[in-house]
N, CA, C and O atoms as a MOPAC input file, in Angstrom:
PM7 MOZYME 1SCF
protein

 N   -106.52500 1    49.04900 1    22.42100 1
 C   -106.40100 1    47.65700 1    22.76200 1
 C   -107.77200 1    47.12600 1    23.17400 1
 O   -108.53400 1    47.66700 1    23.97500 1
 N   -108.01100 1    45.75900 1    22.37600 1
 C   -109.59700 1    45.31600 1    23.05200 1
 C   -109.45100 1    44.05300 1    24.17400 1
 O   -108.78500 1    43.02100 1    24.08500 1
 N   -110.60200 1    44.68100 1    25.59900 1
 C   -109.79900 1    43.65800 1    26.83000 1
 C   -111.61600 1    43.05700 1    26.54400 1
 O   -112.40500 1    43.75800 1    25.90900 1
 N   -111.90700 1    42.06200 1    26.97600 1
 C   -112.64200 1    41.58400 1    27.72200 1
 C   -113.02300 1    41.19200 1    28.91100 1
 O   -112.33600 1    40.37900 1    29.53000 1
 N   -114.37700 1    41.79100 1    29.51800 1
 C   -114.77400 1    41.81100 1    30.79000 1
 C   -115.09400 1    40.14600 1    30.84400 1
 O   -115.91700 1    39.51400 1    30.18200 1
 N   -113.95100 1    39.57000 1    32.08300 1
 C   -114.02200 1    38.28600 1    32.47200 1
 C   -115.59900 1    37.81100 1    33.09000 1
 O   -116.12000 1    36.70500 1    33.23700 1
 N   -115.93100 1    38.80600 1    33.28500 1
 C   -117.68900 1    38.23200 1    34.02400 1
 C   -118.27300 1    37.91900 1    33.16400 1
 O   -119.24400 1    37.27800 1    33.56600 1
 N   -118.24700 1    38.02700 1    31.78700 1
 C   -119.13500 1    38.20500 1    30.82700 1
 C   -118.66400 1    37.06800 1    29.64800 1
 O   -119.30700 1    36.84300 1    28.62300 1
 N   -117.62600 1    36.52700 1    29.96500 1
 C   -116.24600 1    35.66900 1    28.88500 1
 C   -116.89800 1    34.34700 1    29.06200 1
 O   -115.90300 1    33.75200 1    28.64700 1
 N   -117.58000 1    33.55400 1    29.27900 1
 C   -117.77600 1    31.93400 1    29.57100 1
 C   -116.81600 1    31.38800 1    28.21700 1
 O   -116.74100 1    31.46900 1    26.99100 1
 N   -116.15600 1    30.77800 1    29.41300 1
 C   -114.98300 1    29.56700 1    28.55700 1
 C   -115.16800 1    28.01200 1    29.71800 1
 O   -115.04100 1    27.75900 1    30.91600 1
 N   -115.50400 1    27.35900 1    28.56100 1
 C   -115.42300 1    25.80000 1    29.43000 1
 C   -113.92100 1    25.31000 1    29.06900 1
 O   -113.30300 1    25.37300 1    28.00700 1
 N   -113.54400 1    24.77700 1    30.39000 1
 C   -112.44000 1    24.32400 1    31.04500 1
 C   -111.73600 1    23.71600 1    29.73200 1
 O   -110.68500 1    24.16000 1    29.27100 1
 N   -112.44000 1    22.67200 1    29.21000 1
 C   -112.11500 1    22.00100 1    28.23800 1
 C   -110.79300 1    22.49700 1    26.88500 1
 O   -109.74800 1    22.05800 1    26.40400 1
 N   -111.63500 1    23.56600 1    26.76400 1
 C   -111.33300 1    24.33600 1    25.28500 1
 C   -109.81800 1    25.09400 1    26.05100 1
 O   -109.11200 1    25.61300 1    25.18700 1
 N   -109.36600 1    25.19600 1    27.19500 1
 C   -107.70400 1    25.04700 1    27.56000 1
 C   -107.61800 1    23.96700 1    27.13300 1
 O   -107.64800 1    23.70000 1    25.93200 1
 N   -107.47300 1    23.01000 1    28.21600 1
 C   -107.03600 1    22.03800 1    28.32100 1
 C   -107.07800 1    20.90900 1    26.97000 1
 O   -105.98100 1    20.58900 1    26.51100 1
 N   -108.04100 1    20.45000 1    26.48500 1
 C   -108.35500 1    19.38900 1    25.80000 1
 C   -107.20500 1    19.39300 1    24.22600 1
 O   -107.18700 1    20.38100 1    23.49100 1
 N   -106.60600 1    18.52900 1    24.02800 1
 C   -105.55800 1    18.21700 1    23.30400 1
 C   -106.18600 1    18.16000 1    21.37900 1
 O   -105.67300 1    18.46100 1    20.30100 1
 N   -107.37700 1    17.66300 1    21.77400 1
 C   -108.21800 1    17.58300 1    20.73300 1
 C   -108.77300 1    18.81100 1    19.59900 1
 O   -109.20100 1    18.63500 1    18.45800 1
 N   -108.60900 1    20.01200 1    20.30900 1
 C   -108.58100 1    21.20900 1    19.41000 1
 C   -107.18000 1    22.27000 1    19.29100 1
 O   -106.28500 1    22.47000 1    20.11200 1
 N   -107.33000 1    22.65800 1    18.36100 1
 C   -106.04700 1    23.39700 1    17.58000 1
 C   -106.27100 1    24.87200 1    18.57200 1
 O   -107.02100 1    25.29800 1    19.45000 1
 N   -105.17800 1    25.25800 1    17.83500 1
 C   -105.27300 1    26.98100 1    18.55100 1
 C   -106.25400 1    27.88100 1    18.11600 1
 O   -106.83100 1    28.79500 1    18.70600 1
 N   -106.38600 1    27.19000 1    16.26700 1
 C   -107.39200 1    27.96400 1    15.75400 1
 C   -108.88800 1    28.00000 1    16.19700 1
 O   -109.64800 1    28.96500 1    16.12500 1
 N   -109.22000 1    26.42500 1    16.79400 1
 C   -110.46600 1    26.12300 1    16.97100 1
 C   -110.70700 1    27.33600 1    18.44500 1
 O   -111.37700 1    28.36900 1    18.44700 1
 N   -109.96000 1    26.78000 1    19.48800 1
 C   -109.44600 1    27.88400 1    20.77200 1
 C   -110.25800 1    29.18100 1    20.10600 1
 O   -111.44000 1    29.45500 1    20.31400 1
 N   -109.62900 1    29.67300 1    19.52800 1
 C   -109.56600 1    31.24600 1    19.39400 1
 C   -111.13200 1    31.35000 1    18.79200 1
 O   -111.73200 1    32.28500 1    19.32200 1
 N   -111.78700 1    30.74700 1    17.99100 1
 C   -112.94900 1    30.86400 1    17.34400 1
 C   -113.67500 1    30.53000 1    18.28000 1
 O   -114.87400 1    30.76600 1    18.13000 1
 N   -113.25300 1    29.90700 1    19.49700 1
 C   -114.52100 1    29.28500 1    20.71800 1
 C   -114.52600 1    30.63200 1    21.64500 1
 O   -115.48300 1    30.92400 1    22.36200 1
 N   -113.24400 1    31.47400 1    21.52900 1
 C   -113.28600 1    32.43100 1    22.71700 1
 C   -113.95200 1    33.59100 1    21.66700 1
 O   -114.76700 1    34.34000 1    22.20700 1
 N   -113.71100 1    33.79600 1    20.34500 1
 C   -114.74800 1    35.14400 1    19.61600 1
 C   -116.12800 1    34.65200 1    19.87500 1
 O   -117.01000 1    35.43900 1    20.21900 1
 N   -116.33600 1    33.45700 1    19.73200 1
 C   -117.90600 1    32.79000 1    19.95400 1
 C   -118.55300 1    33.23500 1    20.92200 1
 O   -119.69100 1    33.70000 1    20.86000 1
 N   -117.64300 1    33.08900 1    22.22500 1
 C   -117.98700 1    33.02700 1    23.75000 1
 C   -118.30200 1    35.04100 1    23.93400 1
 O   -119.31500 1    35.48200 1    24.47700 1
 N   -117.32800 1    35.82500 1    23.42100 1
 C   -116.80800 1    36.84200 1    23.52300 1
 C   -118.21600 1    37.68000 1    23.29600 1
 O   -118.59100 1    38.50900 1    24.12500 1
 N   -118.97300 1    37.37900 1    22.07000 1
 C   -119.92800 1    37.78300 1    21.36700 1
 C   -121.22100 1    37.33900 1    22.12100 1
 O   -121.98000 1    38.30400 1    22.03100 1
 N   -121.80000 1    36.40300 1    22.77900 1
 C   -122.80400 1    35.85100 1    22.99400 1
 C   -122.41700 1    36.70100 1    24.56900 1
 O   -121.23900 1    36.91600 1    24.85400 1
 N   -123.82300 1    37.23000 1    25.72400 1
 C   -123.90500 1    37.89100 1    26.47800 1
 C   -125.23500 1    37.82100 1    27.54400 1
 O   -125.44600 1    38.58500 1    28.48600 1
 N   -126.08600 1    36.64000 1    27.09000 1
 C   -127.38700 1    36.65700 1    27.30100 1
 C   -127.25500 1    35.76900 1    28.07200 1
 O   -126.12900 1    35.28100 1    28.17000 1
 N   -128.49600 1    35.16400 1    29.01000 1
 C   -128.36500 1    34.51000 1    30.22800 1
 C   -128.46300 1    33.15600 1    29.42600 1
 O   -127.40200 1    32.60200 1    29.71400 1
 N   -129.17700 1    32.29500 1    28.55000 1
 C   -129.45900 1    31.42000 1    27.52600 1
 C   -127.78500 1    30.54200 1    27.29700 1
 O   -127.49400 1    29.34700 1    27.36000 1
 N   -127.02700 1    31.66900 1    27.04400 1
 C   -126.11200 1    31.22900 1    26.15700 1
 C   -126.01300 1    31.29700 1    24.85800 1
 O   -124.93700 1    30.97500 1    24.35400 1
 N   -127.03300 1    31.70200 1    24.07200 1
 C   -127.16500 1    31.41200 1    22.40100 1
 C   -127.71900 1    33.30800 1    22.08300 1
 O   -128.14700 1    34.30000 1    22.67200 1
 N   -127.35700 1    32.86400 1    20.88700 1
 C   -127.16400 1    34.35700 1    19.80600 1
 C   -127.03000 1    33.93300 1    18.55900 1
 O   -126.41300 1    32.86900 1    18.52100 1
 N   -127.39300 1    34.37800 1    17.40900 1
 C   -127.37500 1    34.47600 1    16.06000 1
 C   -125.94600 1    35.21400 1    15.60500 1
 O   -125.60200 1    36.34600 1    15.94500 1
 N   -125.37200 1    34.50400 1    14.94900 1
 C   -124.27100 1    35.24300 1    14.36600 1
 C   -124.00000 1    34.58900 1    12.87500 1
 O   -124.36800 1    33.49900 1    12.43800 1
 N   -123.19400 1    35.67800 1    12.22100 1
 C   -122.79700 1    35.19200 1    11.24300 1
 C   -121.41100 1    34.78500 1    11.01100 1
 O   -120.65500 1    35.29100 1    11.84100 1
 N   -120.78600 1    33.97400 1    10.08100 1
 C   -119.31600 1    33.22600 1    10.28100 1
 C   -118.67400 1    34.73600 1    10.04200 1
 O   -117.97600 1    35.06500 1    11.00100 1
 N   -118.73800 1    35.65900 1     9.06900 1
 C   -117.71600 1    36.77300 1     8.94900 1
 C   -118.23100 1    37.58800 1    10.15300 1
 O   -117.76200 1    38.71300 1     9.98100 1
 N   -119.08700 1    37.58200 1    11.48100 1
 C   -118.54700 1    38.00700 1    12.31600 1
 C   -117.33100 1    37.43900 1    13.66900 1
 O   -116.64000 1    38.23500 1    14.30500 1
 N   -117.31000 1    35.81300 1    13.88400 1
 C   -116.51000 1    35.60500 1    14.15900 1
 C   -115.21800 1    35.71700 1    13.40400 1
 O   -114.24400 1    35.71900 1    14.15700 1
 N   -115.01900 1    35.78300 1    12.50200 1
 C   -114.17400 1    35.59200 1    11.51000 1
 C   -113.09500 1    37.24600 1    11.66800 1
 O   -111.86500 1    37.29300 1    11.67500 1
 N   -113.91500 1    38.24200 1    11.76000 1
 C   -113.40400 1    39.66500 1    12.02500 1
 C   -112.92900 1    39.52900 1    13.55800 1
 O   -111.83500 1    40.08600 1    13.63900 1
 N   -113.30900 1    39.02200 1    14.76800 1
 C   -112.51900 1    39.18400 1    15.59000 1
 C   -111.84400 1    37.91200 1    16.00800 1
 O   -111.16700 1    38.09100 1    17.02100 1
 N   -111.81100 1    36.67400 1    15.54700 1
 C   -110.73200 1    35.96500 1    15.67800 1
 C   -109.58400 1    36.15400 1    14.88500 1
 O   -108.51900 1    35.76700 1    15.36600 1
 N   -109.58300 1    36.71800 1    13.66200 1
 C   -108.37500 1    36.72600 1    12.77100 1
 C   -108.43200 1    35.93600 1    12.19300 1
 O   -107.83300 1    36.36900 1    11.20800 1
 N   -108.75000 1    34.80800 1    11.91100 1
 C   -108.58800 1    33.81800 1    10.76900 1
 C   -109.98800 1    34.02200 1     9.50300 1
 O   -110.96500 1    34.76700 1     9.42000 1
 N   -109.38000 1    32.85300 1     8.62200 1
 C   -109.55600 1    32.88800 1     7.69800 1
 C   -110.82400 1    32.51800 1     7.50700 1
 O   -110.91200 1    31.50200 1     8.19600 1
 N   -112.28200 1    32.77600 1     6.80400 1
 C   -113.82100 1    32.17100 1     6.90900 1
 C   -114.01700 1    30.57700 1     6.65400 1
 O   -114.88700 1    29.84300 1     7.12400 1
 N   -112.89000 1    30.24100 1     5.71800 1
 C   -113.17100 1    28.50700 1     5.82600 1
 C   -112.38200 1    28.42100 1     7.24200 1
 O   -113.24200 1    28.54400 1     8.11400 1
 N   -111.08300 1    28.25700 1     7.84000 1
 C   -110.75200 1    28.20900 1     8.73000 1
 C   -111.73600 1    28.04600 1     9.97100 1
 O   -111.62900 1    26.98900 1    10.59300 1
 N   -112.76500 1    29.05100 1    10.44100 1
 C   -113.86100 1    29.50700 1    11.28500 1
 C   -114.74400 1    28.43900 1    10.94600 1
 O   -114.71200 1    27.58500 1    11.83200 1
 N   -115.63900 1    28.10400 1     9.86900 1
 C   -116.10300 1    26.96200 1     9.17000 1
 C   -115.61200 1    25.98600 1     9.87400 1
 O   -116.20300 1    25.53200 1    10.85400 1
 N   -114.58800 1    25.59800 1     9.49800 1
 C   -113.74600 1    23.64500 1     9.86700 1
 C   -114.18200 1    23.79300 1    12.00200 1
 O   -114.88700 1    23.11000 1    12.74600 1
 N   -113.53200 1    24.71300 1    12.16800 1
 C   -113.15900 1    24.89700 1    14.01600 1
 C   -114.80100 1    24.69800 1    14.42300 1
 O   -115.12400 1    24.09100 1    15.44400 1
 N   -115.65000 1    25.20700 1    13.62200 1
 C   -117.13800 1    25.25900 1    14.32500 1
 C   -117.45400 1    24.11500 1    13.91100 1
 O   -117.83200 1    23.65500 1    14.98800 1
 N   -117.59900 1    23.27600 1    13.17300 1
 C   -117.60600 1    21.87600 1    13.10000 1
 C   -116.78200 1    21.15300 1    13.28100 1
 O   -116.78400 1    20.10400 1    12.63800 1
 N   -116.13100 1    21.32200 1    13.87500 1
 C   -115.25500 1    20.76500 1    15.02200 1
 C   -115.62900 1    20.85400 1    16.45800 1
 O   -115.42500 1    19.91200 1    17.22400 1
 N   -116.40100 1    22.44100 1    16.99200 1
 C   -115.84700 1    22.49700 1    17.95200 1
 C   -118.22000 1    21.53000 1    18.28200 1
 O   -118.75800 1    20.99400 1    19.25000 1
 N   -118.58100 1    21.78000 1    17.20800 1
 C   -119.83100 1    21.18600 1    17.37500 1
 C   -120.02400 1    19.80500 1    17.30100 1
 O   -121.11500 1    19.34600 1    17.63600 1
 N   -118.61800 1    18.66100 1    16.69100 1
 C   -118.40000 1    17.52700 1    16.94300 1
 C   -118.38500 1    16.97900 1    18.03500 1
 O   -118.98400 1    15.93200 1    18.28200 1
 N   -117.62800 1    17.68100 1    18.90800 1
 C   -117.20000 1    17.06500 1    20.35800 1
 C   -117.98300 1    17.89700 1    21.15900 1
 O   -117.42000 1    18.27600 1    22.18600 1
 N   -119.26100 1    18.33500 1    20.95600 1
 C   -120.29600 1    18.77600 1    21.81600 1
 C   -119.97000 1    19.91400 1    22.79300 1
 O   -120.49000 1    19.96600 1    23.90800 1
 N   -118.83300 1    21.09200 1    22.20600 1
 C   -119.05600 1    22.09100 1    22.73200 1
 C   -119.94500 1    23.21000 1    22.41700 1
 O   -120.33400 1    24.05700 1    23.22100 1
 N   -120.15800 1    23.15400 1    21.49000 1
 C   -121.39900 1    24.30000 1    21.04200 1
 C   -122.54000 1    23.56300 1    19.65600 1
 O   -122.26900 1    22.71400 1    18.80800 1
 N   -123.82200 1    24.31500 1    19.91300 1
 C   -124.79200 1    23.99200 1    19.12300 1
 C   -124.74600 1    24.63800 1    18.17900 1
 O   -124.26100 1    25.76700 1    18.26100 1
 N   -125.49200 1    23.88900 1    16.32000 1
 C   -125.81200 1    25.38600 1    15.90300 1
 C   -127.06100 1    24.68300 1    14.78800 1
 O   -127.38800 1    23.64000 1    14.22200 1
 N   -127.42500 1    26.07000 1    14.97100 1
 C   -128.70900 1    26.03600 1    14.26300 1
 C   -128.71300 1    26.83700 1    13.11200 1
 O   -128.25000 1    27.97100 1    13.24300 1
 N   -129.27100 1    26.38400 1    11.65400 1
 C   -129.16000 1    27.55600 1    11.03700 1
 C   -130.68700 1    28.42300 1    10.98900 1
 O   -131.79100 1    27.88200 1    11.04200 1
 N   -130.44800 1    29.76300 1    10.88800 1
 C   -131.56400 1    30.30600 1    10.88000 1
 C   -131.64100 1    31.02300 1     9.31300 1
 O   -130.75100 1    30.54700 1     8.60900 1
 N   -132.40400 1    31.95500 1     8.65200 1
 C   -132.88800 1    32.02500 1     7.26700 1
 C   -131.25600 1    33.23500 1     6.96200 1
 O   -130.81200 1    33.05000 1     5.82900 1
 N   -130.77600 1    33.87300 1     7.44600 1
 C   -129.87600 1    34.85900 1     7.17800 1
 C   -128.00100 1    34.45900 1     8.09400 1
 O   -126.80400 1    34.40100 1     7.81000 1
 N   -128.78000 1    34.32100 1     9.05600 1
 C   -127.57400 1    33.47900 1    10.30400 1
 C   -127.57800 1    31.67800 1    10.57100 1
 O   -127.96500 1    30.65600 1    10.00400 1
 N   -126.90000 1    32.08700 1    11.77500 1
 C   -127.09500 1    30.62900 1    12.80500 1
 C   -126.85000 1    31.30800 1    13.94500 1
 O   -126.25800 1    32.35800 1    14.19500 1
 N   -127.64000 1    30.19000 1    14.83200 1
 C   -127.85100 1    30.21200 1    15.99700 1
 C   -127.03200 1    29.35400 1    16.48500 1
 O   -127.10600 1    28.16700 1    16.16800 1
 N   -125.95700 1    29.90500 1    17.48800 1
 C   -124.97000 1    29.49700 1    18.10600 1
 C   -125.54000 1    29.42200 1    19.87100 1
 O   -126.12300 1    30.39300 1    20.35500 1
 N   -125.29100 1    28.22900 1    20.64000 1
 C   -125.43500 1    28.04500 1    21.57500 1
 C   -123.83000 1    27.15900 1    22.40500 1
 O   -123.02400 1    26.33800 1    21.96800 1
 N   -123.95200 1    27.72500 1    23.46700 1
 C   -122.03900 1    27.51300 1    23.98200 1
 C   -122.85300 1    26.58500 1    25.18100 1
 O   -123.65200 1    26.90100 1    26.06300 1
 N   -122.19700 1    25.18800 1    24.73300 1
 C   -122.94500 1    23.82500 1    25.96900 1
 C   -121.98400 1    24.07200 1    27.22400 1
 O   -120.93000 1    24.70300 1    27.30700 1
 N   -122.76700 1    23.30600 1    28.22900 1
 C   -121.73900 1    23.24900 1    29.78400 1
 C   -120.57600 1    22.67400 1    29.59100 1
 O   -119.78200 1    22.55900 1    30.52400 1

């Protein structure tokens, strides 16, 4: 079974609460959050690694991250192989 260490989990309040994202978007904000570990907030990832531990589908992961980068919860940058994902306050 995989747990995550809550010290290490940053989830903004929002991404409960806010009516405006799906379950799918949810779940791709907490593999996002899950993965990134650095004091910054930001990390390079690629979509088929969120994609392997949220469970959904790679367009699915796609739509939720431009989504969840619409309403100014996370940044992204692309870099030459990845993107650079940054998780805002």
């Amino acid at each position: 079974m995989n747990t995550f260490n809550t010290e290490q989990l940053r989830v903004n309040k929002l991404v409960l609460t806010d009516k405006r994202l799906s379950p799918i978007d949810s779940k791709v904000y907490l593999a996002l959050s899950s993965k990134i570990k650095d004091n910054n907030w930001t990390k390079p990832l690629v979509i088929n690694d969120l994609r392997k531990i949220s469970g959904v589908s790679r367009s699915a992961v796609a739509r939720s991250l431009k989504h969840l980068k619409k309403i100014n919860l996370i940044e992204i940058k692309r870099k030459q192989h990845s993107q650079l994902f940054h998780l805002n306050q």
